[in-house]
Structures are given as C-alpha cells and as structure tokens.
N, C-alpha and C positions, 0 to 999 in steps of 0.2 A: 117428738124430739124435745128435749131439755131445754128452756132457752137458758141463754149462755151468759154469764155474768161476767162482762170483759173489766177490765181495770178501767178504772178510772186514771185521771194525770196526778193525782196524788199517791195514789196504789202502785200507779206502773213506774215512778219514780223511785219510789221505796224499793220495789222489788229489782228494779234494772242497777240499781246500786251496789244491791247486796250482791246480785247476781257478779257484776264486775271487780265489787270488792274480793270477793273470795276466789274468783278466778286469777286477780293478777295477784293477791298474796299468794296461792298455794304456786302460782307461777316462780315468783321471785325466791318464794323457801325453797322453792326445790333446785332451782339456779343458783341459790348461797350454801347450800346444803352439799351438792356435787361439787359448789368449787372449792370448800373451805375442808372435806374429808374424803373419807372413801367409801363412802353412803351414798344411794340414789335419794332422793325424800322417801320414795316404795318401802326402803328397805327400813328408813330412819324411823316412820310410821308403823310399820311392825313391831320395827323393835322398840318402841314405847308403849305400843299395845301389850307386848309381850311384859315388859318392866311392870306395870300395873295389875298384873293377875298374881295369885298367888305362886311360887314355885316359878313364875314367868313361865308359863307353860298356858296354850288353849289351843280346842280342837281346832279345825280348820275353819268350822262350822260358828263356832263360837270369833274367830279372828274376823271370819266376815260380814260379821251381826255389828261386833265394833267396829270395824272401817267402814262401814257402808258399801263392799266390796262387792262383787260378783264372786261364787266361791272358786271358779274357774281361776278367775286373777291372784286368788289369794295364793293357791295351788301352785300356779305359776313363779310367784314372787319367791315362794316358798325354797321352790326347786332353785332357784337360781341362788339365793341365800344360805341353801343347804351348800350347795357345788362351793361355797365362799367361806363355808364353816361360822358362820353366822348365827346360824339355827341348825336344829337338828329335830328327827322327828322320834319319839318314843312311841313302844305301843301301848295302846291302851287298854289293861286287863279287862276293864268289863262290857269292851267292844272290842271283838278280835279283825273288824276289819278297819277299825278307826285307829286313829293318831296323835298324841301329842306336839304338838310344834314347842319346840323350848330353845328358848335361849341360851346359847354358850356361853364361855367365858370372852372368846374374843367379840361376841355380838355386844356383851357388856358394855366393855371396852369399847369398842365399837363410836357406841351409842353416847358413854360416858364424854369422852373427847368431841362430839359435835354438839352434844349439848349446850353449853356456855356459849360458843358463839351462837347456836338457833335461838336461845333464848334472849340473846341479844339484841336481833335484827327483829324478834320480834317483838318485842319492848318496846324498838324502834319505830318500827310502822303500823303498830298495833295498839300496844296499853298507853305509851307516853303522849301522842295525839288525844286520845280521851281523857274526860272530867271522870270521877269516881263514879257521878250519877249516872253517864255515860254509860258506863261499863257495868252500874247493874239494870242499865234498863236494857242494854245490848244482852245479857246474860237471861235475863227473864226473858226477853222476848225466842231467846234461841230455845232456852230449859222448856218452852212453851210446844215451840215446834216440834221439837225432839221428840216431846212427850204424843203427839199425835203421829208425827212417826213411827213410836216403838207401840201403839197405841193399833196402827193400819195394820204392823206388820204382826204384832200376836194375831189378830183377828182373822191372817191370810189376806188381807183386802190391800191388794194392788193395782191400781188400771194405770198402764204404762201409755196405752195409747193418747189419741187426741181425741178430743169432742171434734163432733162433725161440724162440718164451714168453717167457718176462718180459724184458720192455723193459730199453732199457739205462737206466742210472744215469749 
C-alpha cells in the first residue's frame, strides 16, 4: 500500500478555504441569478459556455469538457433548455448521430439581461475584495490546476475513488 501523504495545517487550510469559497460563491450566484431573471445558474453557465464558442454552438461532448459536467447532466440541462427555447440542437453533417447545441435568439437575450447584474455581484464578492497581485496569484495558481486537469483527462487518468484507510478530507 501507498503511504498516504495527508495535509498538513497549512495545506488543509488552503484547501478547506478554497473548497468553501467556491461552494458558497457558486451557492449565492445561483441564488442571485434565479432571483434577479429567468435563468437557473445551470442554464446561465451554458449559455456562456455556448456565447464563447464560435457560431455559439458545441457538441454535447465538447459542453461537458468545458463545464466540468457529467455528459448525462449536460444532456439533461440541455433538454429542459430546448422545452424553454433557449437552445436548440442542430445536426451534425459529419456525425449522423451527433448534435450541435446552439444557442437561440431568446437564449441570447436571455443571457444578455442577467449579465450586468451577475457581473455585478461578482465584482462584488469576488474581484473588488482582492489586490491586483491577489488576483494574478489566484489566477496562476488556478491556470495551474487546470492545466493538470486538462492534462489527467487527455491522458484517460481518472481515479475517482479513495486511497485505502482514512477517508478523505
């Protein structure tokens, strides 16, 4: 067996911060998000993913690589998006059983309208709390993680489990 290299009180500080930070912000965008439009965060998250690609349009496949999604979830989001005219799915000529997910005119819209305030609140509890140096040592250190992320996931190498004996933290 591997032995286990637990955190240290400097480590598990760091990490249990970030961990909380990112839990109660995506908590609260999604709580200002549903009460200030007619957007879930789910759907407002799409459709920025979608904004950002060329044509706004990507496979499913592709939408779940950017969100960090499950392709099931995206699937799902998808469907209930479509039923709201939000998005819509195109086929894709050089894959007859694949699909484009594109963004409509009203998802536009949509998206355009919740804009200004999301980037509001998150100015708010986000960039305006931070120093400059702040935010690119926050930035490197994330562009860092990312990269061994996108890094695990070319490679196939996933282990979702736990190391054996004490649970993780």
């Amino acid at each position: 067996m591997t032995e286990v290299r637990w955190l240290d009180e400097h480590e598990q500080r760091a990490w249990r911060a970030l961990q909380f930070m990112q839990l109660r912000l995506a908590g609260r965008l999604a709580a200002d998000v549903g009460s200030t439009s007619d957007l879930s965060y789910a759907d407002y998250l799409v459709l920025v993913a979608l904004g950002d690609q060329p044509d706004g349009r990507a496979r499913l496949f592709e939408l779940a690589e950017i969100l960090g999604w499950e392709k099931s979830r995206v699937s799902h989001q998808v469907a209930r998006m479509t039923g709201r005219g939000l998005v819509k799915k195109e086929r894709c000529d050089g894959d007859r059983r694949g699909a484009f997910v594109v963004v409509t005119e009203p998802g536009r819209e949509a998206v355009e309208a919740a804009a200004p305030h999301h980037v509001a609140i998150v100015r708010r509890l986000f960039i305006d709390p931070l120093t400059p140096g702040e935010l690119d040592a926050l930035t490197s250190a994330a562009e860092k993680v990312l990269a061994v992320l996108d890094a695990e996931t070319a490679d196939g190498h996933h282990d979702g489990g736990r190391s054996e004996g004490r649970p993780s933290r």
